[in-house]
C-alpha positions in Angstrom: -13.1 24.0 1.8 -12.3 24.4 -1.5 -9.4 26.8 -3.0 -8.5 28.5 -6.1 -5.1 28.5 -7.9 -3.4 30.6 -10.2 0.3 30.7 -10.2 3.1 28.7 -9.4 6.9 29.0 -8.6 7.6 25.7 -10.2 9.5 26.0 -13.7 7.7 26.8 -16.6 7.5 24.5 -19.9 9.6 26.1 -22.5 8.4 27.1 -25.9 8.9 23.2 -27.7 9.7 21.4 -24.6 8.7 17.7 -24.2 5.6 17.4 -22.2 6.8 14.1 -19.9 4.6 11.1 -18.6 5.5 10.9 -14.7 5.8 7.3 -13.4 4.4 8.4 -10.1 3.3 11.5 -8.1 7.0 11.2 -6.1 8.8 11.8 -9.0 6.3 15.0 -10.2 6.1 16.9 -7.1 10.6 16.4 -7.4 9.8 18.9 -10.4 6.5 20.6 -9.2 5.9 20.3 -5.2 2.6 21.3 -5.7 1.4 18.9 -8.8 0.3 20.1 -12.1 -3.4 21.8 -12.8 -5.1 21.4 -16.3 -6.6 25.5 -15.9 -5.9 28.0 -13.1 -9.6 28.1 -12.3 -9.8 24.6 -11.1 -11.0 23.6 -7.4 -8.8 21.5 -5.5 -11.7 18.7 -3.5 -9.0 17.6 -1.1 -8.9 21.3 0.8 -5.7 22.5 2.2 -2.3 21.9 0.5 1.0 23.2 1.1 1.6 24.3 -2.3 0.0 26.0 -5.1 0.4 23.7 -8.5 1.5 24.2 -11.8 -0.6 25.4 -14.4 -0.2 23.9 -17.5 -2.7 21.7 -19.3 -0.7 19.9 -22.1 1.4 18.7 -18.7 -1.6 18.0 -17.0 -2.9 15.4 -19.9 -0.2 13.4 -20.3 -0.4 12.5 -16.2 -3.9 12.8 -16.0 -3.3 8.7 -14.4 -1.7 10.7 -11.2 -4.9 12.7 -10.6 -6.8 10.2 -8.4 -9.8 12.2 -7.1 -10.1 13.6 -10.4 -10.2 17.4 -9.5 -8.1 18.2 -12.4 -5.1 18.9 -10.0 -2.5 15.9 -10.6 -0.7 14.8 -7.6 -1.2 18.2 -5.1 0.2 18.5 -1.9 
């Protein structure tokens, strides 16, 4: 089962604000509890999660190391 996301309640980047490099997925989903999308059309391959993620795909790129089956969701839950 495969879902599609588009929005997110998780804070949005601010016009100029750093982009940061997470250490690990615990301390991403502490600012987005559903991980970080590179495109709101993208297909989550793990099914269900709890959360939709953040859409943002300057964020995305610099933790693209967190998105281990490579579904271009980083970290989802």
């Amino acid at each position: 089962m495969a879902l599609t996301f588009s929005v997110s309640s998780a804070p949005a980047l601010a016009k100029g604000e750093k982009v940061i490099a997470y250490k690990n997925c615990t301390e991403l989903n502490k600012v987005y509890k559903g991980g970080v999308a590179q495109s709101a059309n993208v297909k989550n391959k793990g099914g269900k999660t709890k959360y939709t993620p953040f859409v943002s795909k300057e964020l995305y790129n610099k933790n693209t190391k967190l998105d281990r089956d490579k579904d271009f969701i980083a970290c989802e839950k």
